[in-house]
TIMI-908550 format. One record per residue (C-alpha): z, y, x; residue number from 0. Coordinates in steps of 0.001 Angstrom, whole numbers, plus 524288, in hexadecimal, padded with zeros to 5 digits. Example, Ala and Ser with C-alpha at 12.3 -4.5 7.8 and 13.67 -1.06 7.14 Angstrom:
BEGIN
PT     z     y     x resi
PT 81E78 7EE6C 8300C    0
PT 81BE4 7FBDC 83566    1
This chain:
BEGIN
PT     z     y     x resi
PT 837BA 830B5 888B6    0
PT 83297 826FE 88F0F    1
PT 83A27 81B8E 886B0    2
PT 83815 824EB 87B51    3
PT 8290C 82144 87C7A    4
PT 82B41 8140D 881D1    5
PT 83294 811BA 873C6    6
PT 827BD 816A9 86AFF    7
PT 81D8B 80F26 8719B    8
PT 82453 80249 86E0D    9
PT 82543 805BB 860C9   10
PT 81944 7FCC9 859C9   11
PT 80DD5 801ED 8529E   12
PT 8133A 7FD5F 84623   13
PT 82002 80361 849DD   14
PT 819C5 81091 849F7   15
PT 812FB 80E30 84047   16
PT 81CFD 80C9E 83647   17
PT 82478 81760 83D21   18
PT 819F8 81F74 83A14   19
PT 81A48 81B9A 82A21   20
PT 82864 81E7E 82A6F   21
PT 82472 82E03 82FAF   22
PT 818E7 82DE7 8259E   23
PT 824AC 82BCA 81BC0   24
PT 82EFB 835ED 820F3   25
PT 8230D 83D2A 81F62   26
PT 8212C 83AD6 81253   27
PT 83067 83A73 80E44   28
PT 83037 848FC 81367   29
PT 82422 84DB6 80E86   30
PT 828DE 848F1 80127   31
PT 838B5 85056 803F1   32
PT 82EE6 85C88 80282   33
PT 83377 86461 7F75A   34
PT 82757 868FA 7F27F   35
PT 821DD 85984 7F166   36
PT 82AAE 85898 7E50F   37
PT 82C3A 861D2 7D546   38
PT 834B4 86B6C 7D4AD   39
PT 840BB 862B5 7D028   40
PT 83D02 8562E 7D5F2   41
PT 8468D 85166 7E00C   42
PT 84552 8450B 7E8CA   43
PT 84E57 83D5C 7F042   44
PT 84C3F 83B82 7FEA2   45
PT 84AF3 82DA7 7FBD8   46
PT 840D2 82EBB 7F157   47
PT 83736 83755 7F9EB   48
PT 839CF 82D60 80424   49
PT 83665 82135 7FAB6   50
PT 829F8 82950 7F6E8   51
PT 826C3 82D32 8033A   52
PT 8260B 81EED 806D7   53
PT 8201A 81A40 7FB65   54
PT 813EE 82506 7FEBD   55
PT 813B0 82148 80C27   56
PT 810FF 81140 807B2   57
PT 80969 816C3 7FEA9   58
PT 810EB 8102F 7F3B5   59
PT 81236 81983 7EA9B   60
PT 82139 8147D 7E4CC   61
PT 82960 820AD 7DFD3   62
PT 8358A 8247D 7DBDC   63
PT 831CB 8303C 7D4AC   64
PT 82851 83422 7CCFC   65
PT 81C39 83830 7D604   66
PT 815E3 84142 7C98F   67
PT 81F66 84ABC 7C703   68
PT 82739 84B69 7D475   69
PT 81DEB 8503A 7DBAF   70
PT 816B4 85E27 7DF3F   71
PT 806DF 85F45 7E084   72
PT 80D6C 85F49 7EF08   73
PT 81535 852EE 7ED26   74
PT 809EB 84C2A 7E9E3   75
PT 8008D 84F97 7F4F8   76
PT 80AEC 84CFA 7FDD7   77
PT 80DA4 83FF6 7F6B8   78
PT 7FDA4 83D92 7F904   79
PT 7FF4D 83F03 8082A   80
PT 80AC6 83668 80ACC   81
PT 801CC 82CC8 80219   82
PT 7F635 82F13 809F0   83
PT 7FE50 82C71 8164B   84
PT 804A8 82185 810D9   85
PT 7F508 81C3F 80E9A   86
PT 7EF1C 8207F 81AF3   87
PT 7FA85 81D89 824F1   88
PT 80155 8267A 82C44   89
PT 7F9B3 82087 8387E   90
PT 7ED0B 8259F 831D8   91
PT 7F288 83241 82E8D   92
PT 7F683 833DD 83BB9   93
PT 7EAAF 82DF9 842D3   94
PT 7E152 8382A 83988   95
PT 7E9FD 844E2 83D77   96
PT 7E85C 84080 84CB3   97
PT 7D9EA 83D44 84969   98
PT 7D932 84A58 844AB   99
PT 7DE8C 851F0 84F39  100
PT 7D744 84BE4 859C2  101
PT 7E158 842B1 85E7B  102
PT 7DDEE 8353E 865BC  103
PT 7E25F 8281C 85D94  104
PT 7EBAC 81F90 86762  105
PT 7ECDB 81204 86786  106
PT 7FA7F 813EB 86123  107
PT 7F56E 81AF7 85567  108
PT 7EAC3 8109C 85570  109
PT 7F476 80661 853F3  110
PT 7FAC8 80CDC 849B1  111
PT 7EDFC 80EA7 84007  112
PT 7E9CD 7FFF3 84236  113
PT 7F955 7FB4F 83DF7  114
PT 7F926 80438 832E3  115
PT 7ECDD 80005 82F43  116
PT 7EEFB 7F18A 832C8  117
PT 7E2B4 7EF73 83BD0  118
PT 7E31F 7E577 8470C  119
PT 7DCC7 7ED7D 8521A  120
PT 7DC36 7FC4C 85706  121
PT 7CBAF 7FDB1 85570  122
PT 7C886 805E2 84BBC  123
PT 7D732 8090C 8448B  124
PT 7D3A2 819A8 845C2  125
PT 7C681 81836 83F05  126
PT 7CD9B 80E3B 8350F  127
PT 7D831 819E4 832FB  128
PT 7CDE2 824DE 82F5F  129
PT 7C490 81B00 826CF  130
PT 7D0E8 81760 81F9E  131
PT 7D377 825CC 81DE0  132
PT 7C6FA 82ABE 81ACD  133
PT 7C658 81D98 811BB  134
PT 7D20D 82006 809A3  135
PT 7CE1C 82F9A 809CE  136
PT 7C26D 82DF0 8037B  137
PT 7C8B6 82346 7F8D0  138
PT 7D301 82D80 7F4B3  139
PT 7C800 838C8 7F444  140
PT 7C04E 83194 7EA51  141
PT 7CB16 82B8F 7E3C4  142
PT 7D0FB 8394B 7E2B9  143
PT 7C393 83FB5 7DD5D  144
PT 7C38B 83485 7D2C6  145
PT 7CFFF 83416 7CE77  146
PT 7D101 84369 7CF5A  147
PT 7C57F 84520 7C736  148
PT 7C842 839E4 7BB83  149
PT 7D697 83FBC 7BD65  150
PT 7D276 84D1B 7B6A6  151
PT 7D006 8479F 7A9AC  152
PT 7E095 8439F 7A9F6  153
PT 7E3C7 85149 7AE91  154
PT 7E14F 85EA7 7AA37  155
PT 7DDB2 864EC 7B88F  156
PT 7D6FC 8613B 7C535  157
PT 7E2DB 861E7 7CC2C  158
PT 7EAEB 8588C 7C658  159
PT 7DE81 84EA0 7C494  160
PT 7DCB3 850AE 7D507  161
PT 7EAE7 84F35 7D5E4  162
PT 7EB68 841B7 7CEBD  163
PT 7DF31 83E5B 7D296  164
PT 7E0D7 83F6B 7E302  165
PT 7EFB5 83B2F 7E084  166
PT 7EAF3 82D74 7DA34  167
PT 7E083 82C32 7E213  168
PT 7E8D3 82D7B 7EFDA  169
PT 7F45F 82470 7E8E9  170
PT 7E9C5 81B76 7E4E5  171
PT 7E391 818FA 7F2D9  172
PT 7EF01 81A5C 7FAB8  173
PT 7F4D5 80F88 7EF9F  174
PT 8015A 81AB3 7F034  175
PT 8036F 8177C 7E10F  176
PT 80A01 8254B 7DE67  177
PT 8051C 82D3F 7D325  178
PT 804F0 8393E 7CC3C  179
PT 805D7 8345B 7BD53  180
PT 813FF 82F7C 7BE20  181
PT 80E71 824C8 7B926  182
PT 80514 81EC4 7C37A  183
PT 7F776 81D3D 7BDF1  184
PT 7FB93 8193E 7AF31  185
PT 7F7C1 825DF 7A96B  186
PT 7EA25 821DC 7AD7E  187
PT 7EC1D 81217 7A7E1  188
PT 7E087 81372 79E93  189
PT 7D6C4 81AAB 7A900  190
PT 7CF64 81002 7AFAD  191
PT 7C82D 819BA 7B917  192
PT 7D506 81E1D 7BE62  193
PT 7D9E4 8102D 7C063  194
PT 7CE04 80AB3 7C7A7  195
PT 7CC07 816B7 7D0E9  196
PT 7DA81 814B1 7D379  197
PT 7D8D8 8070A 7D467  198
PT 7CD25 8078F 7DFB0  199
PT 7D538 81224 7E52E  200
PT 7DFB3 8096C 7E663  201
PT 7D9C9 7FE77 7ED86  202
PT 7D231 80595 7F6C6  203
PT 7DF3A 80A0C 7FB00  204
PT 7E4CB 7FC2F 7FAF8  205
PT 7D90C 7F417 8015E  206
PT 7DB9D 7F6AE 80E66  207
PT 7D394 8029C 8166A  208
PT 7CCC1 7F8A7 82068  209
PT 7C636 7F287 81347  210
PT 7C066 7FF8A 80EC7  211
PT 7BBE8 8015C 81C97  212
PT 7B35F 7F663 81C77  213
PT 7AD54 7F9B7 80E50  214
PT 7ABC6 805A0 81433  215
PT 7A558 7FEE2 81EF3  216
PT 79F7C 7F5BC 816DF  217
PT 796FD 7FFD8 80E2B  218
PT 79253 8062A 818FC  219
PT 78DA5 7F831 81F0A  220
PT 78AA5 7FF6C 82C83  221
PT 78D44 7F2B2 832F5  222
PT 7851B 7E8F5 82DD0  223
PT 78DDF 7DD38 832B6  224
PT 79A45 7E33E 82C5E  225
PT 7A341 7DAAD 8236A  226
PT 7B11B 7DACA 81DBA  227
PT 7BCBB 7D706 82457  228
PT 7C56D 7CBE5 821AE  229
PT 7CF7A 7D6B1 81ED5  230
PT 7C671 7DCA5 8146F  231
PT 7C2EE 7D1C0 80EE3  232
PT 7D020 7CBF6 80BD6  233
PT 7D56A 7D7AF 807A3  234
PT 7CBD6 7DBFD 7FDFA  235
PT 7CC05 7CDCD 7F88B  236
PT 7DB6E 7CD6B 7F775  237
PT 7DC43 7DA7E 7F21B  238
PT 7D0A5 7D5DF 7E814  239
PT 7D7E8 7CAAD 7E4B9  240
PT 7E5B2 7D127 7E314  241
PT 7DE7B 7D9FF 7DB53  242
PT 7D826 7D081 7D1BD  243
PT 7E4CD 7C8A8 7D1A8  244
PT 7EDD0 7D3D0 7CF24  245
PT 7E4E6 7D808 7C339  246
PT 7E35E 7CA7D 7BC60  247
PT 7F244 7C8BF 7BDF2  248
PT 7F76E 7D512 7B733  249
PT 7EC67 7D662 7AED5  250
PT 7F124 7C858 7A956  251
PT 7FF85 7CABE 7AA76  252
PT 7FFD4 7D97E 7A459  253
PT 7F659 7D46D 79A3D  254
PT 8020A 7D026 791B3  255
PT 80A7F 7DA7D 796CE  256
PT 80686 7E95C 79ABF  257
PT 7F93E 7E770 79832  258
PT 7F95D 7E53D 7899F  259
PT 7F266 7EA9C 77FE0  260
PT 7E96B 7EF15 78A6E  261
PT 7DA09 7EE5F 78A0B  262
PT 7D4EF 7E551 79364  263
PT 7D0CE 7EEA4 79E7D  264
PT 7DDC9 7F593 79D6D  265
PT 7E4BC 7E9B6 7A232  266
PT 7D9D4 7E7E1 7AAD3  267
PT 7D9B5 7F597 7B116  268
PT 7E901 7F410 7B1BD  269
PT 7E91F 7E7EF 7B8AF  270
PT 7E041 7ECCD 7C22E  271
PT 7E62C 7F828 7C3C9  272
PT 7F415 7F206 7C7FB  273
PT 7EE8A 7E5F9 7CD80  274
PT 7E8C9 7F056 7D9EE  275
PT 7F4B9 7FBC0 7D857  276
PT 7FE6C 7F174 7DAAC  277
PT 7F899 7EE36 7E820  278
PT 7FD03 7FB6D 7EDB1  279
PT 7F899 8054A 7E59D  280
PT 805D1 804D1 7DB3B  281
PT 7FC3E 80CE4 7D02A  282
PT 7FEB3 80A3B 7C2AA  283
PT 7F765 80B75 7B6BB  284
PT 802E4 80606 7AEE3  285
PT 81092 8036E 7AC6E  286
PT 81246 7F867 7B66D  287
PT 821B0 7F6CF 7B2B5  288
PT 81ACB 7EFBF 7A5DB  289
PT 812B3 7E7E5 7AC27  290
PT 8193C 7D7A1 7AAC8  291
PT 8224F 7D3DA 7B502  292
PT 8183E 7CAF7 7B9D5  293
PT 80DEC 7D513 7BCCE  294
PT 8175E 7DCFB 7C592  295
PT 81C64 7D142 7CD96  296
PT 80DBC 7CFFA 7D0B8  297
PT 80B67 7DCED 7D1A5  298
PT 815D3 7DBFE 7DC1D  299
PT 80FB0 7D146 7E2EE  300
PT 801BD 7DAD8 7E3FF  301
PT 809BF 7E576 7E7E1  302
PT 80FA6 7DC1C 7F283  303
PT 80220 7D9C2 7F723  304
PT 7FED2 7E68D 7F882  305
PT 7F16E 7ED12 7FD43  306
PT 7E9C7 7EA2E 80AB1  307
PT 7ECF4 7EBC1 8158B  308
PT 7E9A5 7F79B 81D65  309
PT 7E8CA 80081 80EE9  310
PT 7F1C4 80AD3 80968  311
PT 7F95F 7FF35 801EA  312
PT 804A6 7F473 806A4  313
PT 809B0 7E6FE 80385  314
PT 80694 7DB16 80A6A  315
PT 7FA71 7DF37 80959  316
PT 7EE5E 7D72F 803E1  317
PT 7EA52 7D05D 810A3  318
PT 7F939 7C96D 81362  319
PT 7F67F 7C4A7 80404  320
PT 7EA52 7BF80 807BF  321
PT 7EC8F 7B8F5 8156B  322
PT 7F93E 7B35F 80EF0  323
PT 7F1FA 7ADA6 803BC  324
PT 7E6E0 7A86D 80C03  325
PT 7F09C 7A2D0 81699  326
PT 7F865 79B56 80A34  327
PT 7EAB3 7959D 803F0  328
PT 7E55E 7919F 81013  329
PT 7F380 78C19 8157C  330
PT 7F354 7830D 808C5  331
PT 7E611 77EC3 80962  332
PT 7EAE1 77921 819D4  333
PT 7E4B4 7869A 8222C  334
PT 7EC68 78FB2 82992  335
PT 7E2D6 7993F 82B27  336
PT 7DB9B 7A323 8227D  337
PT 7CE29 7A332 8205D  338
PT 7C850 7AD04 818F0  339
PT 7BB42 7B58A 817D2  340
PT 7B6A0 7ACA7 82248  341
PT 7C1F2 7B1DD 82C79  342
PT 7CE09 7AC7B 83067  343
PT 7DA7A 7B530 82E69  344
PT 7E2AA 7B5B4 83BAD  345
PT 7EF7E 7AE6C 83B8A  346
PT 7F691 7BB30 83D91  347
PT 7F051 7C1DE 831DA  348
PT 7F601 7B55F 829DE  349
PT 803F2 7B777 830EA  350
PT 804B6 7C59C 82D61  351
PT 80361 7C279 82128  352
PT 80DC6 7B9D9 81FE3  353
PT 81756 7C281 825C7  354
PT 81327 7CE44 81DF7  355
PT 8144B 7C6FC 81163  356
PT 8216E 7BF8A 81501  357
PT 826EE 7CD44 819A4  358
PT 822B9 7D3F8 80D28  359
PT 827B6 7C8E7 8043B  360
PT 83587 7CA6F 80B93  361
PT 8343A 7D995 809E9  362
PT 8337D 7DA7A 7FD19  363
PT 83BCD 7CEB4 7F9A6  364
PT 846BC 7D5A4 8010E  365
PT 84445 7E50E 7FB4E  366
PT 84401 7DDC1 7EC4E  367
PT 851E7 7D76B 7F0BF  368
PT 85593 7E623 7F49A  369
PT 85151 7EDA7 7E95B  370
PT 85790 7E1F9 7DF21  371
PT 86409 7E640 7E522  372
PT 8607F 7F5B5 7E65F  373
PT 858F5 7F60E 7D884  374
PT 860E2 7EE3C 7CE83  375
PT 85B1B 7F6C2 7C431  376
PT 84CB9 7F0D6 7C760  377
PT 84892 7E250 7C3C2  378
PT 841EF 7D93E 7CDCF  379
PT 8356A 7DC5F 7CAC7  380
PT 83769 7EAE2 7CB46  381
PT 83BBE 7EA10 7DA54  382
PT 833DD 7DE36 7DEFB  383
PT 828DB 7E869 7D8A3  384
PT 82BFB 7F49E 7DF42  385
PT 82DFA 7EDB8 7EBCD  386
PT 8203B 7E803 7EB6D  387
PT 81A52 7F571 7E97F  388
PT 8221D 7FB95 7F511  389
PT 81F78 7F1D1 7FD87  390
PT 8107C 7F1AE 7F921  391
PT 80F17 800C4 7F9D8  392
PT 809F4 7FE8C 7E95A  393
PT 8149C 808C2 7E3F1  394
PT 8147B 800DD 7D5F6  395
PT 82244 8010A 7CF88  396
PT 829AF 7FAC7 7C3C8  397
PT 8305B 807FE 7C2EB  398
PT 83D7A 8068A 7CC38  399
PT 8394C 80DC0 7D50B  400
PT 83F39 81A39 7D3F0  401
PT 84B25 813AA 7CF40  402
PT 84B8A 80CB1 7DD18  403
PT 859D5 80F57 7E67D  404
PT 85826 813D3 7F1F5  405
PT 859AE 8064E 7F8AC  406
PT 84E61 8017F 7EF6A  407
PT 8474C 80CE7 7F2EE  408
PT 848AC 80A00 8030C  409
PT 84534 7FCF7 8006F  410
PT 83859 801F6 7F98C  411
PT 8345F 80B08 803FB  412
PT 83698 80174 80E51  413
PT 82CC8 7F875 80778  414
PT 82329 80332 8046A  415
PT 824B9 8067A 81368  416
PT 82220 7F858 817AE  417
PT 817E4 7F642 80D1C  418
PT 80E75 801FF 812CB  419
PT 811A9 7FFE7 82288  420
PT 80CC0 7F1A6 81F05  421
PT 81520 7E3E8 821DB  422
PT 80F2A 7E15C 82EEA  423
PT 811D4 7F0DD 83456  424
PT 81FD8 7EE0A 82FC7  425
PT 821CA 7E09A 8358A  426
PT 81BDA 7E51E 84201  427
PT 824B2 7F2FD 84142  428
PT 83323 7E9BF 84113  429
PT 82D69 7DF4D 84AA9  430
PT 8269D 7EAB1 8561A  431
PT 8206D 7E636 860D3  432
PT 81A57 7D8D6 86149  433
PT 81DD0 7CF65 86C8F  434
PT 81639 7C46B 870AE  435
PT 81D52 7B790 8733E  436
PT 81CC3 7B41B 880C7  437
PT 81E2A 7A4D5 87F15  438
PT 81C99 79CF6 87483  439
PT 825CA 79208 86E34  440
PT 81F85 7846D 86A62  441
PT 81C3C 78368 85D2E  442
PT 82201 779E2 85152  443
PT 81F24 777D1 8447B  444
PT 829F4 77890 839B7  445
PT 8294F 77409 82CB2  446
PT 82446 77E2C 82257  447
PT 8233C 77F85 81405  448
């Protein structure tokens, strides 16, 4: 017993962390074996409810069957919880039900909540959980009342309008990207109202929780001498920018390709609306497999970037992009340090970033190698396309992927997997416990570049 114990107290926080994603999806992969989840009819391989069950955990949203008319009224609210675990984090779940029965918060759980949520010190992480909770609670209430409401006029009863309208909402948030329509959100292309709540829906979801914290903060100004972090403030600007970027760019591209014979503010509204869905979200308002080859290699590149960090979305997240751009700029113009917002970014923030962005590089490099050997039916594009929404949580397809082996579907659901535990949990998971050097060589310089 006693080596029992002595064995699970080496294991690392991140180790049990990610242990404890891999229950949340047994979890998931059995709640969705259940029988009554699925039509009368409708049979699913082991492997399929497995791929879904991942994809719902990462919040990804990619399928291999269609979501629509699969599954039961039951099917779908238990598709909503393993999406509103896959949001929260099964350390918040947990934490809330221990909360709730009276139970005292260890250090080890404590741990746990700041990796998952990617803070840098213990203060504070169980009053971060619940404002994240109660934040993200109250965004899916009103988004559900909205959308629920507007919803009616598409559907003949209040049931199905709540249904479609609390199901968007939560996919919207959480950036899940599953739907009801068969279709994603193109039944609704000409509805502006529907695209722009989904749209805000969507990137509160993505922005990161500790952001809306401090608006939250902010608007209630009970500390006179508050202002924004660094982290704020860089992410809100790169997610602005991405934002504005990805717009221009397939607005300009699918001008002479998808988007003509459109009015202005169609191609507008549709540029927008793909430019933020393709940082996690994987919502569409059109046919994307039209869209010019050029659009979905960048496409691919936003859905490589991802959301922020500490949100319901993955990628290298828009703070690696950032530091990594900075770091280059300021390298060529003779500094090796980052300035910015009148702060300087720690050295280890900048090599974090390098790792998690070589890593992911060599991740998907290697799982597009795979599936051209697994997939010969699917072009280049196709896989390096899918592979960038699984491994940025986005759930956006070309259309292969119910057509996917079962090799190209374990390759997916690894990078969905990796994608929502984050690059750093997973680097830290295969290299455990950290071991300080107890001398130190003399350094030399070698020639670079």
């Amino acid at each position: 017993m006693a080596h029992e114990s002595k064995k699970i107290r080496s294991i690392t926080p991140f180790q049990l962390l990610v242990s404890f994603y891999f229950i949340a999806i047994l979890l998931s992969f059995l709640l969705l074996r259940i029988p009554a989840v699925y039509e009368e009819g409708v049979e699913i391989s082991v492997i399929d409810s497995l791929f879904t069950a991942v994809s719902a955990i990462s919040v990804t949203g990619l399928t291999v069957f269609d979501v629509s008319k699969s599954l039961t009224d039951f099917g779908i609210i238990v598709l909503l919880f393993i999406m509103q675990l896959g949001a929260i984090g099964v350390m918040s779940l947990g934490t809330l039900f221990w909360l709730f029965i009276g139970k005292r918060i260890g250090m080890r759980e404590r741990q746990l909540i700041m990796i998952d949520y990617n803070q840098y010190n213990l203060s504070g992480v169980v009053n971060l959980l619940i404002g994240i909770v109660k934040i993200l609670f109250t965004i899916e209430a009103f988004g559900s009342l909205i959308l629920s409401v507007h919803f009616y006029k598409y559907y003949e009863n209040w049931s199905d309008a709540i249904k479609h309208g609390v199901f968007t909402a939560i996919s919207a948030t959480t950036n899940g990207g599953f739907d009801l329509t068969g279709m994603s959100l193109i039944p609704y292309h000409s509805d502006y109202f529907i695209q722009f709540i989904t749209m805000i829906l969507i990137i509160l979801g993505a922005i990161g929780f500790p952001v809306l914290i401090e608006v939250k903060n902010f608007l209630k100004r009970k500390d006179p001498a508050f202002r924004f972090s660094l982290f704020t403030k860089i992410t809100t600007t790169t997610y602005g920018f991405l934002f504005i970027v990805g717009t221009v760019v397939i607005y300009l591209i699918e001008s002479f390709q998808s988007f003509k014979g459109m009015q202005w503010h169609e191609k507008l509204f549709a540029a927008m609306f793909h430019s933020v869905s393709a940082r996690s979200a994987g919502l569409t308002t059109l046919d994307i497999s039209t869209f010019n080859e050029a659009t979905n290699i960048f496409v691919s590149g936003l859905m490589f970037i991802g959301s922020s960090p500490s949100s319901v979305g993955g990628g290298i997240r828009t703070t690696t992009f950032a530091i990594v751009i900075l770091f280059l700029i300021n390298f060529a113009n003779g500094r090796n340090e980052i300035q910015i917002f009148n702060r300087e970014i720690h050295h280890v923030d900048i090599y974090k970033s390098f790792a998690v962005i070589v890593l992911a590089f060599f991740m998907v490099l290697i799982a597009t190698m795979i599936l051209l050997i697994t997939e010969p039916q699917a072009t280049l594009t196709q896989i390096l396309f899918e592979i960038t929404s699984a491994f940025g949580t986005c759930g956006m397809s070309l259309g292969i992927t119910s057509d996917l082996s079962t090799a190209g579907k374990i390759v997916i659901m690894i990078l969905m997997f990796i994608g929502r535990v984050g690059l750093i949990s997973f680097l830290y998971t295969l290299g455990g416990k950290a071991n300080k050097a107890i001398y130190r060589y003399p350094q030399e310089r070698i020639i670079i570049g």
